[in-house]
C-alpha positions as CSV (number, residue, x, y, z in Angstrom):
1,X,-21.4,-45.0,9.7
2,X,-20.4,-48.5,9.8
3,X,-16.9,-49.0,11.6
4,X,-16.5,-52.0,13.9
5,X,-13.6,-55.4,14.2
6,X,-15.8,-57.8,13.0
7,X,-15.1,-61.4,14.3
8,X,-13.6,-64.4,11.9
9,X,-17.1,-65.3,10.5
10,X,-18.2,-61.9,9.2
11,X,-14.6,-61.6,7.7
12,X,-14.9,-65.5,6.1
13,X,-17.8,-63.8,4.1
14,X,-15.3,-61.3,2.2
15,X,-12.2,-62.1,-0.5
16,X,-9.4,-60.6,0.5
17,X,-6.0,-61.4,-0.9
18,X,-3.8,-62.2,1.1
19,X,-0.6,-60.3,0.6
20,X,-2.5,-56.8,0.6
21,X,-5.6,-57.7,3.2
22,X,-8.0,-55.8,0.8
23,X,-11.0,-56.6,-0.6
24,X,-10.4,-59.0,-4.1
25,X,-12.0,-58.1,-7.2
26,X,-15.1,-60.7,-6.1
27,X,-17.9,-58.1,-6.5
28,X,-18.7,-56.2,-3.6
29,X,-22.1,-56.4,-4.0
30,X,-22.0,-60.1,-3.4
31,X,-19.9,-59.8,-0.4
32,X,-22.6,-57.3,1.4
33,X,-25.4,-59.5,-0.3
34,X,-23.9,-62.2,1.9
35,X,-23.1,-60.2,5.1
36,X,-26.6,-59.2,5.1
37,X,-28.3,-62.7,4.6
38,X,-25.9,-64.0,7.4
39,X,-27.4,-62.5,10.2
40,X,-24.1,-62.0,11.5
41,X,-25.1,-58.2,11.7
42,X,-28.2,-56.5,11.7
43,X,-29.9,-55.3,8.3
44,X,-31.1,-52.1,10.0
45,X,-27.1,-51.2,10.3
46,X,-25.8,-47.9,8.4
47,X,-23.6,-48.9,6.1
48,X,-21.3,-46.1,4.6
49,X,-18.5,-46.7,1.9
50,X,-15.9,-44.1,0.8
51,X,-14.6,-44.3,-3.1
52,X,-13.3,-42.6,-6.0
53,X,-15.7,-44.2,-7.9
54,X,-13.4,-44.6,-11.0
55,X,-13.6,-48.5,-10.9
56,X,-16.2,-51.3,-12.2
57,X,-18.9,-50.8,-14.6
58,X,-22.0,-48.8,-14.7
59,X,-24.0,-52.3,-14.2
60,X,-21.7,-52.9,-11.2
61,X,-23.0,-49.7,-9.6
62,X,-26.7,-50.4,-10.4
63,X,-26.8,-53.8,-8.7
64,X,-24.3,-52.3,-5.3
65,X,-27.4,-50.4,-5.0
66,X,-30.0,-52.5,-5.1
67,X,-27.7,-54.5,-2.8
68,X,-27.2,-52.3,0.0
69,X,-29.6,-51.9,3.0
70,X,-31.9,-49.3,3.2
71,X,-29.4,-47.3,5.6
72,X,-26.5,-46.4,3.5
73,X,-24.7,-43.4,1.5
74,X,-21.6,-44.1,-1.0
75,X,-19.2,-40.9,-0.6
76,X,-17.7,-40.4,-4.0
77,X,-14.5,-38.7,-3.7
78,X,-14.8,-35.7,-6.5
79,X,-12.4,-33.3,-6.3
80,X,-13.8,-30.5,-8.9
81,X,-14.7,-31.0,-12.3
82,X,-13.0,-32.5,-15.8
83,X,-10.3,-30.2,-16.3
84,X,-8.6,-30.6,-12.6
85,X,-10.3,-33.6,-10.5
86,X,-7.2,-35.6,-12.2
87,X,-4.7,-33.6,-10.7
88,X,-4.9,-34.8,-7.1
89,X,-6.9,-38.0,-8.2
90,X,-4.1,-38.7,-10.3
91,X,-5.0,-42.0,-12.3
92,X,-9.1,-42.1,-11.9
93,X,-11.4,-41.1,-14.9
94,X,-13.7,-38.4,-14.0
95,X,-16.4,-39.3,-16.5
96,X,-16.3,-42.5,-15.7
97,X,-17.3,-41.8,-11.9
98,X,-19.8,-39.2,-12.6
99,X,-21.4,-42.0,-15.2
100,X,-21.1,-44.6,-12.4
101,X,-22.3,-42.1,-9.9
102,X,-25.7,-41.4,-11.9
103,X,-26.0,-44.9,-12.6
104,X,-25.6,-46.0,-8.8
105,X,-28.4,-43.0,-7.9
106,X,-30.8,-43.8,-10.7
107,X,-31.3,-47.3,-9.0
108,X,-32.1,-46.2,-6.0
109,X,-28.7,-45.7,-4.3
110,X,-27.7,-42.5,-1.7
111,X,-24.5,-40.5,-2.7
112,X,-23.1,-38.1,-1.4
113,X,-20.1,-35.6,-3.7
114,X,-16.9,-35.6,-1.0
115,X,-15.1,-32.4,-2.9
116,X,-11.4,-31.7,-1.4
117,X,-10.6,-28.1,-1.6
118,X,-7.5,-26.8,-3.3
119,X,-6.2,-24.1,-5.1
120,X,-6.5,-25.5,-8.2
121,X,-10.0,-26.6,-7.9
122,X,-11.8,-23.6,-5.4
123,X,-13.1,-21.6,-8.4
124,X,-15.2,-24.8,-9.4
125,X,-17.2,-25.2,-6.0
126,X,-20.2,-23.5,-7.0
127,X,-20.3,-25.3,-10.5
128,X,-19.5,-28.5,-8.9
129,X,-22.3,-27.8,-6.3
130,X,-24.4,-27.3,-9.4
131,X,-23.9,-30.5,-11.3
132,X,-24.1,-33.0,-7.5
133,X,-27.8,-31.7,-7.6
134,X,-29.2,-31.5,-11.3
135,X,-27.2,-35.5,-10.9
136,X,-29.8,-36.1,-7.9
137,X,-26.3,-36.3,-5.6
138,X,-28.2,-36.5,-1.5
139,X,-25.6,-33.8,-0.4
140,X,-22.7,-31.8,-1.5
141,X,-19.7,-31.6,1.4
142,X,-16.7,-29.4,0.8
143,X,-13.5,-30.3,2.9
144,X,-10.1,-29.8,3.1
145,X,-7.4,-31.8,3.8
146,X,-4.6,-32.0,6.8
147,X,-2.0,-33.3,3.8
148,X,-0.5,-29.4,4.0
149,X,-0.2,-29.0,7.8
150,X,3.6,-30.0,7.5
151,X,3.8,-28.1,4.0
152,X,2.5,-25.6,2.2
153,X,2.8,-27.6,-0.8
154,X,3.7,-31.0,-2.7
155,X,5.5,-31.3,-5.9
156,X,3.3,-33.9,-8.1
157,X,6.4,-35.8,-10.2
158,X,6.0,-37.5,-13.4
159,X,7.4,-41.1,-14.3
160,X,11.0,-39.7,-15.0
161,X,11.2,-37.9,-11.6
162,X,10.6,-34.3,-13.0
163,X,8.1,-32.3,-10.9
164,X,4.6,-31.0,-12.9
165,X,3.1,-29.7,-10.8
166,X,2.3,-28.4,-7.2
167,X,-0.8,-28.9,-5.3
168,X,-1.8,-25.9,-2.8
169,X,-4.2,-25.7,-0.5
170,X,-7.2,-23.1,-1.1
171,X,-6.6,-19.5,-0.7
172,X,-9.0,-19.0,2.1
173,X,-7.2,-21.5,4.2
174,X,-5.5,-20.3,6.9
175,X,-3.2,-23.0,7.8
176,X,-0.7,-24.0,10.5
177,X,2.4,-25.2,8.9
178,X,5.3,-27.3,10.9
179,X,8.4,-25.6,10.7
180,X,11.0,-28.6,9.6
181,X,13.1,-28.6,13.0
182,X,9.4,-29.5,14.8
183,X,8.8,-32.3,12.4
184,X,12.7,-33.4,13.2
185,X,11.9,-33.4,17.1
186,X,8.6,-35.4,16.5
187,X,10.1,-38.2,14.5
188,X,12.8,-38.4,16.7
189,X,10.5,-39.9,19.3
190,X,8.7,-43.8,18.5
191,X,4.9,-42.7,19.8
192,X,3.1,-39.6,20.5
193,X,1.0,-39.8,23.6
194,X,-1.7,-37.3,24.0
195,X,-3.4,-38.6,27.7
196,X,-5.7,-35.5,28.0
197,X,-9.3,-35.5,28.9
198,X,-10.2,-32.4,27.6
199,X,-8.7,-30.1,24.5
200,X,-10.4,-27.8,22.4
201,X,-8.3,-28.9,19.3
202,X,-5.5,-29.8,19.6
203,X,-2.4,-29.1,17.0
204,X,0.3,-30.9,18.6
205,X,-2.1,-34.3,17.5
206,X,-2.0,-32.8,13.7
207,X,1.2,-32.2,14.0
208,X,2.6,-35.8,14.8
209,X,0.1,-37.2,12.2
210,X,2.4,-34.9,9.7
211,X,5.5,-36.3,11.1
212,X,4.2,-39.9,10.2
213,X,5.1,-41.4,13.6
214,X,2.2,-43.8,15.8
215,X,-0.3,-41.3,18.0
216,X,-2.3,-42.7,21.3
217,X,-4.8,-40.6,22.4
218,X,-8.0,-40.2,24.5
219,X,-11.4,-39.5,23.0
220,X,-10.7,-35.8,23.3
């Protein structure tokens, strides 16, 4: 994909605002119109953006893709189907991104369906797997996420503070949870330093990321 510091011109050609450094609401599409016509960068680049998809209109999606260079796929974050995809995307409209999904391919654009596994959601896999194709979806990826390698589960709260529900990771996972007196010893430090040059995969690296504290490490 596309992932590099670009200098102060590249960065003149996108909105941000100010106080939260993200892109405004000034269509995207305009902002890679004008990165590409810069010749800043080159057009050939891969460009690869990762949303929920839940935002802007179905035209919105039509002209991002007639805007983007040939070299691109948009990862739509779709974690199952109607009846659960809300429940770890809390706040995102389901139909809405599966209608600005279509509308984003049927102009041309590459997507790909990014599905998170849970427990919730595992039965739907094949169903979901389904639907990404008869949509004309350019691949179907199941992952899971690292959110449960300090927990086996998290309470979801509503507005009063009262807990709804839990998320849980799939059945078939076979996870390495932090016991809480490791995650006390790694927060008691200010950086974890991993200086290795070679590891096969290493848990101690998960395991800091868990205990939300800075991690340095080589390319291992």
């Amino acid at each position: 994909g596309w992932s590099c510091f670009p200098d102060k011109n590249v960065l003149a050609l996108f909105s941000f605002r100010k106080s939260e450094n993200v892109l405004s609401s000034k269509s995207l599409q305009n902002s890679v119109k004008n990165l590409l016509r810069s010749k800043l960068i080159n057009s050939n680049i891969t460009l690869d953006i990762h949303t929920n998809g839940s935002a802007r209109s179905i035209n919105w999606w039509q002209e991002l893709a007639k805007s983007l260079p040939k070299k691109h796929s948009v990862h739509f974050a779709l974690d199952g189907l109607e009846d659960t995809h809300h429940l770890y995307r809390i706040g995102t409209d389901y139909n809405k991104i599966i209608k600005n999904a279509k509308a984003f391919i049927d102009e041309g654009g590459n997507a790909e369906w990014i599905f998170l596994k849970f427990k919730h959601n595992e039965h739907q896999i094949n169903e979901a797997r389904q639907l990404a194709s008869d949509l004309g979806f350019a691949k179907f990826v199941e992952m899971q996420t690292i959110r449960f390698v300090g927990q086996p589960w998290f309470d979801v709260y509503d507005k009063q503070g009262n807990v709804k529900y839990k998320l849980e990771p799939t059945s078939e996972t076979k996870m390495h949870f932090i016991e809480p007196k490791v995650i006390k010893e790694y927060k008691s430090s200010d950086i974890f330093i991993l200086p290795s040059l070679y590891e096969g995969f290493p848990l101690t690296v998960l395991e800091a990321w868990a205990s939300k504290i800075p991690v340095l490490t080589s390319d291992v």
